[in-house]
LUMKOLMAR-44324 format. One line per 3 residues: number of its first residue (from 1); their letters; for each residue y, z, x of N, C-alpha, C, O. Coordinates in Angstrom, 2 decimals. Layout:
N
NUM	a	Y Z X Y Z X Y Z X Y Z X; ...
//
This chain:
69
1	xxx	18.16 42.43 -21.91 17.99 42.73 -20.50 16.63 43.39 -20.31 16.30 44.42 -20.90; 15.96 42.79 -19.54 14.61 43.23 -18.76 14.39 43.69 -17.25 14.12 43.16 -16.18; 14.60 44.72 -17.64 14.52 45.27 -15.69 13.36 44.96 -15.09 12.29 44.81 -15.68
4	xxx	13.54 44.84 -13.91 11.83 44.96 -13.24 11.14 46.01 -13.39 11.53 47.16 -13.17; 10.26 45.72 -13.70 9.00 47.05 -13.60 9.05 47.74 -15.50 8.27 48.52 -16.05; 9.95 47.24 -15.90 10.19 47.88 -17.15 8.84 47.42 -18.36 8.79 47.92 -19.49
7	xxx	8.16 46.74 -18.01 6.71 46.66 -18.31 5.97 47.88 -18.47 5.53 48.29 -19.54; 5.85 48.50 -17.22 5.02 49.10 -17.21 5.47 50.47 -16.55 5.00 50.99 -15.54; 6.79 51.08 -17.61 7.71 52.29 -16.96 7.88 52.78 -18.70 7.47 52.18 -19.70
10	xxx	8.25 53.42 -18.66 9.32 54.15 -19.80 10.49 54.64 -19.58 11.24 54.35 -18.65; 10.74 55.71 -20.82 11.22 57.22 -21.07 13.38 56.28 -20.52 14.13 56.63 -19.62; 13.54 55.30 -21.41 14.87 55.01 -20.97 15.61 55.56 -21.16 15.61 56.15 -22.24
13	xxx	16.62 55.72 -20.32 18.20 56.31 -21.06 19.24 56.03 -20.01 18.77 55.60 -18.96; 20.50 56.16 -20.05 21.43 55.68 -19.67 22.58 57.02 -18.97 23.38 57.83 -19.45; 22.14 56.67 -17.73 22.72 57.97 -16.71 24.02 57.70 -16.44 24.28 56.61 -15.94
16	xxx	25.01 58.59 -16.73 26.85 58.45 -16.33 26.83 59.22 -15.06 26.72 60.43 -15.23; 26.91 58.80 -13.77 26.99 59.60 -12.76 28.14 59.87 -12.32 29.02 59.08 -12.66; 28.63 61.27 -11.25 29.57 61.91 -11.21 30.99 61.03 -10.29 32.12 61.42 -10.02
19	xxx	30.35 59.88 -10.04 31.22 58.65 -9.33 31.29 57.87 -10.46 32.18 57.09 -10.14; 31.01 57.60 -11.38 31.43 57.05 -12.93 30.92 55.69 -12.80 31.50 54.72 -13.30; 29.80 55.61 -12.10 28.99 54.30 -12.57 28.26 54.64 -13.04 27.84 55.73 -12.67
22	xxx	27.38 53.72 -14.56 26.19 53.86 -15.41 25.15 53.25 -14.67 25.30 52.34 -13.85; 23.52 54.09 -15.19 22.53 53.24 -14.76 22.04 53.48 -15.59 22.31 54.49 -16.23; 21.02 52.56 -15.97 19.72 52.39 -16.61 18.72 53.20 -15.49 18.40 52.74 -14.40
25	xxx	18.30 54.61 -16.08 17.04 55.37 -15.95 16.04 55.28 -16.51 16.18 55.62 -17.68; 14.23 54.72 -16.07 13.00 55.00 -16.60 12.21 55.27 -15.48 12.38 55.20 -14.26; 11.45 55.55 -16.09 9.63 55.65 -14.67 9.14 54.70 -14.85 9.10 54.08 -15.91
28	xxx	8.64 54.39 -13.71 7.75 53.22 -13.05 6.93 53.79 -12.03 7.30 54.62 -11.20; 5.54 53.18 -12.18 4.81 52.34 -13.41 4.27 53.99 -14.50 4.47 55.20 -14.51; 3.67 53.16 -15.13 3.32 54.08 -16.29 1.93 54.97 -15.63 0.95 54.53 -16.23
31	xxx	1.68 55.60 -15.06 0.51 55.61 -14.09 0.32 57.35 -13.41 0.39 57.65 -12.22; 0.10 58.12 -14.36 0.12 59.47 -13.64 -1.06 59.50 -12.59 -2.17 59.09 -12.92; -0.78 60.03 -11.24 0.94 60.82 -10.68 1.63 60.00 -10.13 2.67 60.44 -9.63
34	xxx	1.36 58.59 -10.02 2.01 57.54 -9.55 3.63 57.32 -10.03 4.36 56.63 -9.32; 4.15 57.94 -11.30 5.14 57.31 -11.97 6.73 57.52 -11.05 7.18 58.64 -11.28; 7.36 56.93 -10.38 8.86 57.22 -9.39 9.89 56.87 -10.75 9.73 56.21 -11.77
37	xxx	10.94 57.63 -10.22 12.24 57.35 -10.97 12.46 55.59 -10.28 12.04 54.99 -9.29; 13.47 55.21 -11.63 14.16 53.43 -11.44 15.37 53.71 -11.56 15.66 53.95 -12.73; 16.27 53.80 -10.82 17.89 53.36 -11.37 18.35 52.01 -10.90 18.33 51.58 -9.74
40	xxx	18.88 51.23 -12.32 19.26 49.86 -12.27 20.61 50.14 -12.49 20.71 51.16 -13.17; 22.21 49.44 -12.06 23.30 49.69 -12.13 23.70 49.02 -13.47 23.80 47.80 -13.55; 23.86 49.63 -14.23 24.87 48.58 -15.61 26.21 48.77 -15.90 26.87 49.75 -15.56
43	xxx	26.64 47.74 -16.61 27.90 47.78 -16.60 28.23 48.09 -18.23 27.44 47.55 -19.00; 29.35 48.92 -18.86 28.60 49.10 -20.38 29.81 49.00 -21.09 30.71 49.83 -21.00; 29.87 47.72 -22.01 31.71 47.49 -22.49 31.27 47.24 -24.18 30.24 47.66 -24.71
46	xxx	32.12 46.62 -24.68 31.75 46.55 -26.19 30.84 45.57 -26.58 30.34 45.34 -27.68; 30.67 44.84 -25.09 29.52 43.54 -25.87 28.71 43.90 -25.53 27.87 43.22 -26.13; 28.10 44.68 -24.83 26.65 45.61 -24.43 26.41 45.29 -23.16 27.11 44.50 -22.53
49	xxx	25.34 45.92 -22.67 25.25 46.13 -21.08 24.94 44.88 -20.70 24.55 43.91 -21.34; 25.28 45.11 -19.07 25.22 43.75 -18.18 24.44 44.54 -17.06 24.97 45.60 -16.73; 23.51 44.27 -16.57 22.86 44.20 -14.94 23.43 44.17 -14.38 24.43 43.53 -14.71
52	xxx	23.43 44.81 -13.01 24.92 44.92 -12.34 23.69 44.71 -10.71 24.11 44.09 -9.73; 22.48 45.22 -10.74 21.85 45.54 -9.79 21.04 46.59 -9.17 21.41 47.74 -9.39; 20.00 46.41 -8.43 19.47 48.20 -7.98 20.66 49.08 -8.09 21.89 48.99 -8.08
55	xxx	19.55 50.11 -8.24 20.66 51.26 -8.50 21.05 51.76 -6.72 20.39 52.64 -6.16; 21.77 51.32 -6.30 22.41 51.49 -5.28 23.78 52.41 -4.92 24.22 53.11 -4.01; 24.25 51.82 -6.64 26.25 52.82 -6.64 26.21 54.15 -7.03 27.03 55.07 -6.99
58	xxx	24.71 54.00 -7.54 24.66 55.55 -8.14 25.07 56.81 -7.29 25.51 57.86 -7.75; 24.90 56.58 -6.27 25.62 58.04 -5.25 24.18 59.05 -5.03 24.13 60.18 -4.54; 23.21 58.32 -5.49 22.33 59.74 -5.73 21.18 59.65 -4.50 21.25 58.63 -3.82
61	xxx	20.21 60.53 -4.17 19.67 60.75 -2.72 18.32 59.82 -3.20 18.22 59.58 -4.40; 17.66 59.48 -2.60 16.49 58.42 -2.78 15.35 59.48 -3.29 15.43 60.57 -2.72; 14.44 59.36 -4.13 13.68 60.00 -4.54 12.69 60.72 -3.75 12.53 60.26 -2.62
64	xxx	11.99 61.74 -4.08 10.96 62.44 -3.21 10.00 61.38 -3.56 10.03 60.45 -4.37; 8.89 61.93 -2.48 7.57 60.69 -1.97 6.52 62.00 -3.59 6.95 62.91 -4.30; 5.75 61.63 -3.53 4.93 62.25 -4.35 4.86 63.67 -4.44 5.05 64.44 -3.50
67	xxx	4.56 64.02 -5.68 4.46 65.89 -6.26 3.34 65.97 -6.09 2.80 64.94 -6.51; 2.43 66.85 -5.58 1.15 67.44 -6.27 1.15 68.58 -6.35 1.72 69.43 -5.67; 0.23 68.67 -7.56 0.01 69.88 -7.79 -0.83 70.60 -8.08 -0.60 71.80 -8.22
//
């Protein structure tokens, strides 16, 4: 599985959120201060993950617009 943007993102790992859907978490693009959070929805059983879609089920608030500092 190849997410979009996963080119040119990192730092993966696999978020269990408090509504009990998984996502695939990295940054996109690779690009300081440019880099935004990605959540992709997966589905995660014994044959390994499936794409499920933007991270939409995640329950979580849409990211802030840029940090500076």
């Amino acid at each position: 599985m190849k997410p979009s943007g996963a080119g040119n993102g990192g730092h993966g790992m696999i978020l269990h959120t408090t509504n009990g859907q998984d996502c695939l978490v990295f940054h996109t693009p690779n690009d300081t201060p440019n880099e935004r959070v990605t959540l992709i929805d997966v589905g995660i059983t014994p044959d390994g993950i499936t794409y499920l879609g933007p991270g939409h089920g995640a329950g979580l608030p849409p990211a802030p617009g840029p940090v500076r500092h």
